[in-house]
KOLKE-988469 format. One record per residue (C-alpha): x, y, z. Coordinates in steps of 0.2 Angstrom, whole numbers, plus 5000, padded with zeros to 4 digits. Each point is the difference from the previous one (the first is absolute). Layout:
N
XYZ...
***
This chain:
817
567052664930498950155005500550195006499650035017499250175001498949975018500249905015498849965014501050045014500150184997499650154989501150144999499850174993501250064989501550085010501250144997501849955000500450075018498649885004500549854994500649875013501749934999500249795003500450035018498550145000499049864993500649845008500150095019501849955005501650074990500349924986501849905001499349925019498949884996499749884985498750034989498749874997499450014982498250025006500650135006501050084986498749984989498850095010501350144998500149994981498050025000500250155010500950074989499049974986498750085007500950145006500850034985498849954985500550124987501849955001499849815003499349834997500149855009499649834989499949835009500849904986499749825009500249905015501449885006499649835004499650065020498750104993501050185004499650124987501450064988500050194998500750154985500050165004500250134987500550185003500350154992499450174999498150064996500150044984501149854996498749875008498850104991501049944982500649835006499449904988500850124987501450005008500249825001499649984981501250124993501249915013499549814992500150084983502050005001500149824998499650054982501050135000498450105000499550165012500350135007500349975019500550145013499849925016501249875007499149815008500949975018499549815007500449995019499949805006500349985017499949825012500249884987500949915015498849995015501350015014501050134989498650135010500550165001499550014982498250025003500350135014501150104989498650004986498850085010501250135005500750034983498250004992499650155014501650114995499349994982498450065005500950145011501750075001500449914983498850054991500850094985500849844995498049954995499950134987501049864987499749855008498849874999500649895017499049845002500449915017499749815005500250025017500049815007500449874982500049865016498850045013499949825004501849995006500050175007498649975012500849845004501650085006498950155006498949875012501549885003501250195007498550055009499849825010502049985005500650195002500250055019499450155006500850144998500949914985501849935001501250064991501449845003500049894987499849845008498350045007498549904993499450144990501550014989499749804995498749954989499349814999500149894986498850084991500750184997498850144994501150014983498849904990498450014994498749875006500749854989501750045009500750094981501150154999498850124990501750094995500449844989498249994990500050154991500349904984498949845006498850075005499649815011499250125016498450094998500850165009501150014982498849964989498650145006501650115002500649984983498150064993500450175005501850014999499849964980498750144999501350145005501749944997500950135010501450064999500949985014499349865013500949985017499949835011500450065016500849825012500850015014501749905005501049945013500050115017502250044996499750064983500050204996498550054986500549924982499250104987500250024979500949994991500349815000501149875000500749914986499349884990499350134991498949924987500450034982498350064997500250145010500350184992501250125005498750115003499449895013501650005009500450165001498150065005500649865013501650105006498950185000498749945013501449925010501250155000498450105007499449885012502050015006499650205002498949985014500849825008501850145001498850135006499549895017501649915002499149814993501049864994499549914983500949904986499650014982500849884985500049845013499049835000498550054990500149984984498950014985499749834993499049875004498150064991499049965014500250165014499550155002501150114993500549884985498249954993499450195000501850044991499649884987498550094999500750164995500150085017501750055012499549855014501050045015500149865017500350135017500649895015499950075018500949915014498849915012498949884994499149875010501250005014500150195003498250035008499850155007501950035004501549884999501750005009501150014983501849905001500950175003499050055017498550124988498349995004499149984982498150055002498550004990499850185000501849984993499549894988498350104991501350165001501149904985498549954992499250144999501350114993500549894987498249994995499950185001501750054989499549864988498350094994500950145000501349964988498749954989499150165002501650074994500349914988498250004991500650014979501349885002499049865007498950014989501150014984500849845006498649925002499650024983501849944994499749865010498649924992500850034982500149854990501849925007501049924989500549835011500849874994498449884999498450054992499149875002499749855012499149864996499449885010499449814998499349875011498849925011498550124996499550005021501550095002500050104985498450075009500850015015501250124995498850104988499150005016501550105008500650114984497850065002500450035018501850144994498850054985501549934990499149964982500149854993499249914986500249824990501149954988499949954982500549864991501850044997501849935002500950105015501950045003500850065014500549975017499649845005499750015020500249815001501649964993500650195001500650004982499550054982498249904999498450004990498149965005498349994990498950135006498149954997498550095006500149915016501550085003500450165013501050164991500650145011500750134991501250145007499350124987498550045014500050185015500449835013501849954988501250065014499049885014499849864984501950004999500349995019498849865002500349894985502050044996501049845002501150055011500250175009501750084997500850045016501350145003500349925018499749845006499650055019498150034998498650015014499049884991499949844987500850044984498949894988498050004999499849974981498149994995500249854987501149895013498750055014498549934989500949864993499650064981501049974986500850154996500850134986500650195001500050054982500950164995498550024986498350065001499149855001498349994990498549975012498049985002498950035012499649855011498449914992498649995011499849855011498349904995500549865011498649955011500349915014499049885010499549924988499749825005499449844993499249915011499949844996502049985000500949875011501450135005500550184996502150044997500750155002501750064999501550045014501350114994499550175007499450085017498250014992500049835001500750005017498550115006498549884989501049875011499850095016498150054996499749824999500649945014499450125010497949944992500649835007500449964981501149844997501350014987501349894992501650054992501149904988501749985006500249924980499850084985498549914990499050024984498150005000498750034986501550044989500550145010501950015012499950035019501550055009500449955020499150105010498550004989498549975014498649904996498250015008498949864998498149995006500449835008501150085013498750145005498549915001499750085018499950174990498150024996500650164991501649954993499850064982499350165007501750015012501149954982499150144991500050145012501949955003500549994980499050174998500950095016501949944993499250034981500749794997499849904987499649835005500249864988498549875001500349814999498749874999501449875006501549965010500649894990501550084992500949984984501750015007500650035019499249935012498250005005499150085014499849885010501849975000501249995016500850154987498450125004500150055016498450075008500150195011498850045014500050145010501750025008500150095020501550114997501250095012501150135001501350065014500150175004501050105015501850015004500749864990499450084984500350174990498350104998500250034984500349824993498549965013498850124993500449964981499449835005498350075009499950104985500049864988498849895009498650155002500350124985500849894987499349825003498550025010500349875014499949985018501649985009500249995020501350105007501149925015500950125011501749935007499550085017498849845001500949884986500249865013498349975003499149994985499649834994500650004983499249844995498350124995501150074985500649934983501650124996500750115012501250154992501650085006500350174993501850064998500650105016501549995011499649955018499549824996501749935009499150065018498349964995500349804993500749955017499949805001498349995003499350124987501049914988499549835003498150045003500250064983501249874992498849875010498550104990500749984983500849815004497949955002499450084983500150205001500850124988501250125007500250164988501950075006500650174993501650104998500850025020498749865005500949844990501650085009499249935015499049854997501349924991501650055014501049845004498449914995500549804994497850004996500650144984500749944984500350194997501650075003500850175000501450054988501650035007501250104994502050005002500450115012501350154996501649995010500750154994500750135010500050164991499450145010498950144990499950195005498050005010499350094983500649864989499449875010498350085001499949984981500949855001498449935008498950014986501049834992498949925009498450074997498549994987498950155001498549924993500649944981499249874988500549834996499449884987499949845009499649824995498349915004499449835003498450024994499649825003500150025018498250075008500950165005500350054984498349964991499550124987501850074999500949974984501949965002501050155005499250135012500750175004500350025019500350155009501549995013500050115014501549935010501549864996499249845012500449854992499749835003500549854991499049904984498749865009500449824992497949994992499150165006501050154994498450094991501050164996501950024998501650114993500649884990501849984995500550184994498550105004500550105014500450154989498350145003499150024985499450175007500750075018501550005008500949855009501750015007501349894995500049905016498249985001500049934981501249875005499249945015498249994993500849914984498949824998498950015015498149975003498850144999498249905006500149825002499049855010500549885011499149855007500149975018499049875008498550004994499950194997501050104990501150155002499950164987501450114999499950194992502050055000499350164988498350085006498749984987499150155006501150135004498950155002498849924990500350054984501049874992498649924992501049844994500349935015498250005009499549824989501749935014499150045012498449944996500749864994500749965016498350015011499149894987501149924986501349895013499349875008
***
């Protein structure tokens, strides 16, 4: 992070305000006729702040994954820059009711989608205005603009338009330049929509955001997205599900902006819709996360998207430009600091009312568990500054999350207490409540994202205060080795074990695993448990140096054994311990396959496990020789019917019939098991309706929501004696995003609903969609040949923040054999 205050290019003397160049001053074409390259839109910012030092700061606050620097700017008048720092602490100060505040905090966000464009452009504009013709609004105001949140997505659409677009640009809708590839500029380099990581904070662009946004807490913050090329402008206020969370002051704060925004849309004749589609829910936006946080956090959507360009034919017969496009943009950013310029002793005092002590329902939660994902999650609550600390030795009642009934737990110091008595309670309740009440079951986004079910912790919600300690201080030291041992055992039941694994591998380490439980020098080992002796690794001239360095990176304990002789079990020499080596792993990308599920699975391998993965394209599928990898992976997606033609399908079947391990996912088993006699797996059918009553269009519409899950929890059964589920105790808590269902296999069904579990413990599921994923397999293995088949129904890592499920997936790459 560092403020940038001169640039190499050029030096520029301080200008007047008549003096100061506009974007298409700057940039040499109007702005609205051309896409912006973020080099470039950068330069522009840098302009300004040297143009205009006394009134702004410009603050590189971290780099995206393709190295493009990630920029705030802060405005304001003179003699409020001059006093920022007071400003922002009387302002911080309210979380504790404290201060005395007199200027109003505005957060601007524009291009968390990459191909949603005409975000940037309008920021340069708007950031201009407030400099000149707008700027009386500054007197009040503190506005801090992020001009690009995605410039790795943007430039990719950016460089992608420029390639295809003719010249002068089409406007017909079926022209190239109107159709993005595969690979859309949405995403962010992992292929994740940054407008769904707020709360997880898995992508770096969040994580560096999140830094500043908790040093200011505005109080308003505006996402600004685009939509599809038919739609008018959608602005606050939003749609239900409200959360309950939210206070009436931030609804009706909602409707002021909105009816002013409305002023000037009536003034120029512009469509727009308000009260539709976008709700305030799901924790992980851009207008939910910062309302958690106390502020008014609004989503604008313009029209357009990646399919406008420059101008688009719309259905009716109008020509939808870019200029268009920033013109919306712009006044909504523009009416939105203004409001809060008006609105100055409001904001403020409802901000401080905001962060009073609430009285929710639960006071306390208390979590227990496996302690790597006790860190985990402490790791995250650091990340929200959420406060935290251990437990004490004490009985607690309340909610239990895994049987959702009345329940107790010990709480010990090893323990994780989260109380709601903290400034962060309103976004502690959101993330932790069992189950989000909804006031309308059409929502945008999943419905359930619990914390405890997403860790897999043992969980209570108390309605008391629970006593606490600050956590001890970890002593542990790792590495610790005795050399002289015959094998060194270490633990499987967490993704920090799952990464020690992968560090060795990758050092040419060989490791056993036990696919029996076994006792050894009086102490119990689980399957899974992996076991690395110095007969196997005599080729490592360094190989206690490798285990140490290892052990000290993951900070594992490695239990020493001068034996492998066991006291129960079996022993490691047995046909029961298998031996890994260094697997060659594939994945397919391209049409077949949804970006998003693609990328969470290039995101694992390289952020999360650490481990090399080759990426196939289906372009050239046909012609790779898969006999050069160990497992191949099909993520979810919904073109695998066209792309598993006869032969892609038998080269693969023939691939996994001679010893390989296919990893199929979501819309993928769909195809690899269609009208397949090879597959034991079959999918569930369901009694068809012949009824003929006929419904009124409205009714039908809600009618359709039957047969829906919108992302709800169910506790499901596991088989924790089968290799997919080692280190997984016997129920798991899966996440549901949709009602596929397939049938129970006869010896491999890992994971299941069993008979009556197809009621969400958190979430909503419609009542169709309950019957037809009643008793069906969630992951589950399938031998074929001499290779085996994996099956992921549910996606163990959605957006990559449901922690539980990662172990599946590792455990399919190295535990199956």
């Amino acid at each position: 992070m560092k403020l940038i205050l001169r640039y190499t290019l050029f030096l520029i003397p301080f200008l007047g305000l008549s003096q100061l160049k506009s974007p298409s001053e700057f940039l040499g074409y109007e702005l609205g006729t051309q896409f912006t390259r973020h080099h470039e839109v950068v330069d522009y910012y840098q302009y300004l702040a040297e143009a205009e030092p006394q009134r702004m700061n410009l603050m590189e606050y971290g780099k995206t994954n393709e190295r493009r620097p990630l920029l705030l700017a802060t405005i304001s008048t003179k003699e409020n820059m001059q006093n920022l720092d007071k400003i922002k602490e009387e302002h911080m100060k309210g979380i504790n009711g404290e201060g005395s505040p007199d200027k109003a905090i505005v957060w601007l966000s524009y291009n968390v989608h990459g191909n949603e464009s005409v975000s940037t452009e309008a920021s340069m504009q708007t950031i201009y205005d407030l400099f000149t013709t707008k700027s009386s609004y500054l007197d009040n105001i503190v506005v801090l603009i992020d001009p690009c949140i995605n410039p790795d997505g943007r430039d990719r659409y950016v460089n992608w338009y420029n390639q295809f677009k003719n010249s002068p640009n089409q406007v017909d809708p079926n022209s190239k330049e109107h159709h993005e590839n595969w690979w859309s500029g949405r995403s962010n380099h992992y292929m994740f929509d940054l407008n769904r990581d707020w709360a997880w904070l898995t992508q770096v662009e969040s994580q560096q955001r999140l830094k500043q946004f908790n040093k200011w807490l505005p109080h308003v913050h505006v996402d600004f997205h685009e939509q599809g090329v038919d739609n008018p402008y959608f602005f606050a206020p939003a749609a239900e599900p409200f959360h309950e969370v939210i206070t009436d002051f931030q609804r009706e704060f909602q409707e002021t902006i909105g009816r002013n925004h409305a002023k000037y849309f009536d003034e120029n004749g512009w469509f727009y819709f308000t009260k539709e589609v976008f709700d305030l829910l799901y924790p992980s936006y851009g207008d939910t996360y910062p309302t958690y946080n106390g502020g008014i956090g609004m989503t604008y959507e313009q029209g357009g998207s990646g399919r406008a360009g420059l101008a688009i034919t719309t259905s009716i017969g109008d020509t939808l430009s870019l200029k268009d496009r920033i013109a919306h943009h712009l006044t909504t950013g523009l009416s939105t600091v203004e409001v809060a310029s008006k609105n100055i002793s409001k904001l403020n005092d409802e901000f401080k009312k905001f962060y009073l002590n609430k009285n929710f329902k639960y006071k306390s939660y208390v979590l227990n568990g496996n302690p790597d994902k006790i860190e985990a999650l402490a790791d995250l609550l650091s990340k929200h500054e959420i406060e935290y600390q251990a437990g004490s030795k004490a009985t607690v009642k309340g909610y239990n999350y895994a049987t959702g009934k009345s329940g107790s737990l010990k709480s010990t110091d090893k323990s994780l207490v989260i109380s709601s008595n903290q400034p962060k309670s309103t976004l502690v309740k959101v993330l932790f409540e069992p189950m989000a009440k909804l006031s309308d079951s059409v929502t945008y986004d999943i419905t359930a994202w619990s914390l405890p079910y997403a860790y897999g912790l043992d969980a209570i919600a108390s309605e008391s205060l629970i006593s606490k300690t600050y956590p001890p201080h970890n002593g542990t030291e790792y590495g610790v080795l005795k050399p002289d041992s015959y094998a060194y055992l270490s633990d499987w039941n967490s993704m920090k074990d799952a990464r020690f694994l992968a560090e060795l591998l990758r050092n040419k380490v060989r490791v056993r695993y036990a696919h029996k439980p076994f006792t050894l020098d009086g102490i119990s080992h689980d399957r899974g448990t992996l076991i690395i002796t110095k007969g196997d690794n005599k080729h490592l001239k360094n190989f206690n140096e490798v285990l140490r360095t290892a052990s000290t990176n993951l900070s594992k304990n490695l239990t020493s054994t001068n034996t492998g002789f066991v006291e129960s079990g079996k022993d490691f020499g047995s046909g029961y311990v298998d031996v890994l080596q260094d697997l060659k792993i594939a994945v397919l990308s391209g049409e077949p396959t949804s970006t998003l599920r693609f990328g969470e699975i290039w995101n694992f391998f390289e952020q999360q496990l650490d481990y090399p993965i080759s990426v196939l394209d289906e372009a050239y599928f046909s012609r790779v020789d898969l006999a050069k990898y160990d497992i191949l992976i099909l993520p979810d997606g919904r073109g695998y019917n066209s792309f598993l033609s006869t032969y892609n399908k038998e080269k693969i079947m023939d691939w996994v019939k001679r010893g390989g391990k296919l990893i199929a996912m979501g819309g993928a088993i769909d195809g690899i098991t269609a009208s397949d006699k090879d597959f034991e797996l079959s999918e569930k059918e369901m009694p068809k309706d012949t009824s003929t009553t006929i419904e009124s269009f409205e009714v039908s519409e809600r009618e359709q929501i039957k047969s829906a899950i919108t992302g709800a929890i169910f506790k499901a059964t596991v088989d924790n004696t089968n290799p997919l589920a080692y280190g997984y105790d016997d129920t798991y808590f899966t996440l549901k995003l949709g009602s596929r269902a397939y049938n129970y296999l006869e010896n491999g069904s890992a994971v299941y609903l069993s008979e009556g579990a197809n009621e969400p413990v958190s979430g909503f599921a419609g009542s169709e969609a309950k019957k037809k994923i009643a008793e069906t397999l969630i992951f589950g293995t399938e031998d074929i040949g001499r290779g085996q088949v994996i099956y992921m129904v549910d996606n163990p890592l959605f957006r990559g923040f449901w922690e539980n499920g990662k172990l599946f997936f590792a455990n399919a790459l190295f535990m199956v054999k």
